[in-house]
C-alpha positions in Angstrom: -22.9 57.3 178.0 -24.6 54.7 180.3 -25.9 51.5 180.2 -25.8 47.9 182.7 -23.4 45.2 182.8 -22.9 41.6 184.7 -20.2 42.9 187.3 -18.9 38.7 187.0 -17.8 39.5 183.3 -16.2 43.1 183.8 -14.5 41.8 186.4 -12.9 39.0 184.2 -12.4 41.5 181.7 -10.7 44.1 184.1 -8.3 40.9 185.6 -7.2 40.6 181.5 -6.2 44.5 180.7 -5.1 45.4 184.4 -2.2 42.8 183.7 -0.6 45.4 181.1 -1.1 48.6 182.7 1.7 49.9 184.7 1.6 52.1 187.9 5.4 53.3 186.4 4.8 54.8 183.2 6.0 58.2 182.0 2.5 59.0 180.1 -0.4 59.5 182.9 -3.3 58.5 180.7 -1.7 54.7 180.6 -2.2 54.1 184.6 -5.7 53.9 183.1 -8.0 51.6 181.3 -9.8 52.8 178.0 -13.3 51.6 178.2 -15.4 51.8 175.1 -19.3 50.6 175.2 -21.4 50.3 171.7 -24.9 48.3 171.1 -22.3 45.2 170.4 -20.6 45.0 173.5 -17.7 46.5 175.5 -13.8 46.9 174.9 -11.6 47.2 177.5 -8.3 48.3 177.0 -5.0 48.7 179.1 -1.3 49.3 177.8 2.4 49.8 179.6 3.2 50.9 175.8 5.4 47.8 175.9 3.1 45.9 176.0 -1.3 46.2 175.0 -4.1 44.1 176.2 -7.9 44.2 174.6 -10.8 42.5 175.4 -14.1 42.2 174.4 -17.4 41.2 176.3 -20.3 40.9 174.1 -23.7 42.8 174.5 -24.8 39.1 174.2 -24.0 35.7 174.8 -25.2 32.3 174.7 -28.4 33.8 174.7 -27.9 35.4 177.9 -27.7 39.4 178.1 -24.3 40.9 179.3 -24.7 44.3 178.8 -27.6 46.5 178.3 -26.6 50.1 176.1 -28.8 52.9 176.9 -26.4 55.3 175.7 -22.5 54.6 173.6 -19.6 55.9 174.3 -15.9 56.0 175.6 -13.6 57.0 179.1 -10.4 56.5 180.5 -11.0 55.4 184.4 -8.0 55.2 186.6 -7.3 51.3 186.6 -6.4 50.3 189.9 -9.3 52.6 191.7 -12.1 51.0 188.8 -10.9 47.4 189.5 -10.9 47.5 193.2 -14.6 49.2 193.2 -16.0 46.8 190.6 -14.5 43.7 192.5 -16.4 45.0 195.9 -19.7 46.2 194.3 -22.4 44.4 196.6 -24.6 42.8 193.5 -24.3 41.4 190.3 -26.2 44.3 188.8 -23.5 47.1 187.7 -24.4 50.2 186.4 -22.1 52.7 184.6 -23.1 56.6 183.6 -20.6 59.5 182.6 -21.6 62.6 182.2 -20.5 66.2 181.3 -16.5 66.9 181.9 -16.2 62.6 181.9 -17.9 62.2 185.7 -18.5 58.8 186.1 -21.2 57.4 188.3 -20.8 53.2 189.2 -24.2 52.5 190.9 -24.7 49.1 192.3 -27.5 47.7 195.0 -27.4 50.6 197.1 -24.1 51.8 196.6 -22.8 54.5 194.5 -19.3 55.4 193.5 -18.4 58.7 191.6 -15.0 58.8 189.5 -13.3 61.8 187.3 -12.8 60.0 184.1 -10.4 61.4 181.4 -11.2 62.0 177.6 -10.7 58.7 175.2 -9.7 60.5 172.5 -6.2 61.1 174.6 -5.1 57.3 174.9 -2.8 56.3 172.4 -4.2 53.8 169.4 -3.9 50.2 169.0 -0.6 49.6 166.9 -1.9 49.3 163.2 -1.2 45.7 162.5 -1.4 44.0 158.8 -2.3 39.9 158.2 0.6 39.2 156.0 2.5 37.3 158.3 0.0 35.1 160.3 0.1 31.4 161.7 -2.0 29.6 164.4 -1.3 27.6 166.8 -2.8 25.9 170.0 -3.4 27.9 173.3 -1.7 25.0 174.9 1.3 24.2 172.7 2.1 27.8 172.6 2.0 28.4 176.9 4.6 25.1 177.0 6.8 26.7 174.3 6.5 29.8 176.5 7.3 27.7 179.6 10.2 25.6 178.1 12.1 28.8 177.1 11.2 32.2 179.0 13.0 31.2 182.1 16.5 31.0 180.2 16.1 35.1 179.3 18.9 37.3 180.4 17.8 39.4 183.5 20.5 42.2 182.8 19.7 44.8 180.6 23.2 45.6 179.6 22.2 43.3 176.2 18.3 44.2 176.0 18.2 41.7 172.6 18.8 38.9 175.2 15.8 39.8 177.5 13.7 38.0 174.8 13.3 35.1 173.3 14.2 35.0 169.6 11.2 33.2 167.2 12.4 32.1 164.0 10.0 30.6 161.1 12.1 28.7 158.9 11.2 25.6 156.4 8.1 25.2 158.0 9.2 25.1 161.6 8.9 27.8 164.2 12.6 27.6 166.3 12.5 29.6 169.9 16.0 30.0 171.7 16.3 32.2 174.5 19.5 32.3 176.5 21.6 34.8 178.6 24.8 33.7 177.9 25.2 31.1 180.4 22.5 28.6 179.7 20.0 28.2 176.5 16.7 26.8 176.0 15.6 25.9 172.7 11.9 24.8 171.2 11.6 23.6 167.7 7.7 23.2 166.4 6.5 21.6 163.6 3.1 24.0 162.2 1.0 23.1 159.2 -0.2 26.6 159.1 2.8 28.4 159.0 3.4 31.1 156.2 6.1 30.7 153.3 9.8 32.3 153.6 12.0 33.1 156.0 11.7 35.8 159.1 12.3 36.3 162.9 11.5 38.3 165.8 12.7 38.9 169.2 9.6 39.0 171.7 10.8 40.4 175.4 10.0 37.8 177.9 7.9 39.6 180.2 5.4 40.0 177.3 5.5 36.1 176.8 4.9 35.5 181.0 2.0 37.8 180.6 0.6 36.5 178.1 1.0 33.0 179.4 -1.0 34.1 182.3 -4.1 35.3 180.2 -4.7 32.3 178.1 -4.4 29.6 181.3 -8.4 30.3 181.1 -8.5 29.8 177.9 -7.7 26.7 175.5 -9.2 28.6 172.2 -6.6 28.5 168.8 -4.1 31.8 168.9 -3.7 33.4 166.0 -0.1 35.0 165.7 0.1 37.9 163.8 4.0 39.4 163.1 5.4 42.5 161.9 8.8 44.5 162.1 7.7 45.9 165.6 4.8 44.7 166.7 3.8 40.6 167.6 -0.1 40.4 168.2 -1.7 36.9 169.6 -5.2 36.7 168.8 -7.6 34.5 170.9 -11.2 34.7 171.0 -12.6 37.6 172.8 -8.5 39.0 173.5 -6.2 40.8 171.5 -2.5 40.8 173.2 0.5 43.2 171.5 3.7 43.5 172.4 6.7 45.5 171.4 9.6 43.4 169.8 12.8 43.6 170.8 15.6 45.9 168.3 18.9 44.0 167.8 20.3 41.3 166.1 20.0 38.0 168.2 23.3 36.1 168.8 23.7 33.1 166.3 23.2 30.4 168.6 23.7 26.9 166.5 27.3 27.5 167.1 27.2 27.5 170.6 25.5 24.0 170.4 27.9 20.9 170.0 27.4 18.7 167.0 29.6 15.4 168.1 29.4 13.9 172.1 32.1 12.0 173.7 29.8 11.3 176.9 25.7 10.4 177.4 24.2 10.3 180.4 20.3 8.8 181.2 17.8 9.8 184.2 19.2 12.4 185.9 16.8 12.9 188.8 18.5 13.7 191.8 19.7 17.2 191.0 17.4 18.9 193.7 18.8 16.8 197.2 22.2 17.8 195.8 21.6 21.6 195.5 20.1 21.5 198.7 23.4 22.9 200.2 24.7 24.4 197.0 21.9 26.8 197.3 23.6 28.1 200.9 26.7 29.1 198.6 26.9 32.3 196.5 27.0 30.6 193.5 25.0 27.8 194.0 27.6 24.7 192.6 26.9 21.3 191.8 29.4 18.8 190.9 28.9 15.6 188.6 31.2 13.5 187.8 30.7 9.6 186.3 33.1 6.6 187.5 32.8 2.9 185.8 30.1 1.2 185.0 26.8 3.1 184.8 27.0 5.3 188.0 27.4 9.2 187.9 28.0 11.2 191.3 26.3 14.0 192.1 27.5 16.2 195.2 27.9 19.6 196.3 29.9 20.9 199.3 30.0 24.1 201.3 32.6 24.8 203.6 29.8 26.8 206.2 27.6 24.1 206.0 28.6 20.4 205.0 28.9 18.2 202.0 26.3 16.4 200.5 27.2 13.1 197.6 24.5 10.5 195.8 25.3 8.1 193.7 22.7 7.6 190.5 22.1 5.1 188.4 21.9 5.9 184.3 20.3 3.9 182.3 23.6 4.2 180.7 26.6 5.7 180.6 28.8 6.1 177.6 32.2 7.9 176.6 35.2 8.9 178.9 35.4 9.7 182.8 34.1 13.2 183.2 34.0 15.6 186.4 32.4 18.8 185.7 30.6 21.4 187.9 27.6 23.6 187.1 24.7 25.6 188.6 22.4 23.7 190.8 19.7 26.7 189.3 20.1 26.5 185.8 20.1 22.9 186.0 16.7 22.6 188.2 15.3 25.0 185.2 16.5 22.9 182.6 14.7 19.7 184.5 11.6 21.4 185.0 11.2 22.9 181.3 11.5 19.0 179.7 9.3 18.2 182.7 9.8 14.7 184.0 10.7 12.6 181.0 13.7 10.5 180.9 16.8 12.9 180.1 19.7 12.5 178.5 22.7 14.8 179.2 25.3 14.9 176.4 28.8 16.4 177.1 31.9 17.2 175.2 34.6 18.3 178.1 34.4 19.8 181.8 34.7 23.2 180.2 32.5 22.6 177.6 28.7 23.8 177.3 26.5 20.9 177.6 23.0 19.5 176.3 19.9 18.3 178.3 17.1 16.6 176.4 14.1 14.2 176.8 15.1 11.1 175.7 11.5 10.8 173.7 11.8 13.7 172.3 14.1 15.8 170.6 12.3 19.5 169.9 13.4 20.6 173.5 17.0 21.5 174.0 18.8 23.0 177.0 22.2 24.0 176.9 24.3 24.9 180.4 27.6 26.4 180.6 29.6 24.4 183.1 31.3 26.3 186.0 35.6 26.4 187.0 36.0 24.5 190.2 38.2 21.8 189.5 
């Protein structure tokens, strides 16, 4: 095996697959990447078993040579040795050669590296994934669906179902709701290319931040591929797998009030009044509305002070209402519908409530409030 290759591209292609491999596996061969060079190009691959990451770099593109194959073949090269050699490789000019019992020679300018390589036929094989129940959608639709809900997974494992979030195609709509008992975040899409009938899948979190991370160079179509264990995103030169999660998600439309008694407008001044709730152990912010169209925010911590605004809604309708919450989860909530006009519905201080732009309705948040008063 040997040929020459732009050090520029495998670097960008080591930067992809190094983001599934893990240094804490149980199987040895996976704290390496599985290289595999051919007269068409070269595929890098790295896995955690959780989750798998593959990437291709042509021999050629846009008319400009990548690779040049003297000889095919494949090795498995300890990942975090082979990316930091190939990222401090003097020149541009890289050239790779394995021989006999998988030595591996990385010559570049005037330096020369040798590695101890391990046979290909020993990592484990791509998960055999069938087209039946495909859909695409737009890199950058798909990383703010990823953004708007991810952050509201459970961290505990003690429910592993809740860890993910659950993606549910139904009458043409793809519905994502992740929650972890205390708060929920909920996307609804609209997708022309979605297929008939009715299914869902639970996709762990971490898989959906790593894959956010990979296509913020990219702003290609993904095409998603589902199966009973397996979800594969498919974008141009990168093919990203992940494990879905066993379980059967919590029905969450009930959790989700149908009738208000109170709406609330413009809530921006969350952050100053969490300022000291964040000193506190679990980080409380009061709300609570007078007449007219005011609303009080405050937050007070016997170590440290007090802190009270007064805001004023674009409206304010329904009874008086004082209810408490997590200055966290509600900074999340902002920051997932991202600086639009919000309106917070209620139905009782110990009642879940709803956050949503007031321009549109496809994102949901949902906060449990906290006992204080």
């Amino acid at each position: 095996m040997k040929f020459e290759i732009k050090r520029e591209r495998l670097v960008e292609g080591l930067n992809d697959v190094m983001k599934a491999v893990s240094s804490k596996t149980t199987i040895p061969i996976l704290t390496g990447i599985k290289m595999d060079v051919s007269t068409e190009g070269m595929r890098l691959t790295g896995s955690d078993s959780d989750i798998t990451i593959q990437t291709f770099i042509p021999a050629e593109e846009d008319g400009k040579q990548l690779i040049d194959v003297t000889e095919g073949g494949s090795i498995v090269l300890q990942a975090k040795v082979f990316g930091e050699i190939v990222r401090k490789l003097p020149t541009n000019e890289v050239e790779i050669e394995i021989n006999g019992n998988f030595q591996t020679h990385i010559r570049s300018g005037k330096s020369e590296f040798h590695l101890i390589g391990l046979d290909a036929m020993d990592y484990p094989q791509l998960p055999d994934i069938q087209d039946d129940r495909i859909f695409t959608i737009p890199a950058d639709l798909l990383k703010t669906i990823n953004r708007e809900t991810v952050f509201a997974v459970s961290s505990s494992e003690t429910r592993p179902v809740l860890t993910g979030v659950h993606w549910e195609v139904k009458d043409g709509e793809l519905v994502c709701v992740a929650t972890d008992s205390h708060r929920l975040a909920r996307r609804k899409t609209k997708l022309e290319t979605l297929p008939e009938g009715e299914y869902s899948v639970v996709i762990p979190g971490k898989s959906l931040n790593e894959l956010n991370k990979i296509l913020d160079d990219t702003s290609d179509p993904v095409e998603i591929v589902m199966t009973n264990q397996q979800v594969l995103f498919k974008s141009k030169h990168i093919l990203f797998f992940s494990r879905l999660l066993e379980g059967n998600y919590p029905d969450t439309s009930r959790l989700i009030p149908s009738e208000y008694k109170d709406g609330r407008s413009l809530l921006q001044a969350i952050d100053r009044a969490s300022l000291l709730a964040r000193e506190e152990r679990n980080n409380v912010v009061r709300f609570s509305t007078n007449e007219g169209s005011e609303v009080e925010v405050s937050s007070n911590s016997p170590e440290v002070g007090k802190v009270e605004e007064q805001l004023q809604a674009q409206s304010v309708d329904g009874e008086e209402l004082k209810i408490s919450f997590s200055a966290k989860f509600m900074m999340d909530a902002l920051k997932a519908i991202d600086g639009q006009d919000v309106v917070i519905q209620f139905t009782g201080a110990m009642r879940p409530f709803i956050l949503k732009s007031a321009l549109d309705d496809s994102i949901l948040q949902l906060i449990l409030p906290v006992r204080t008063y």
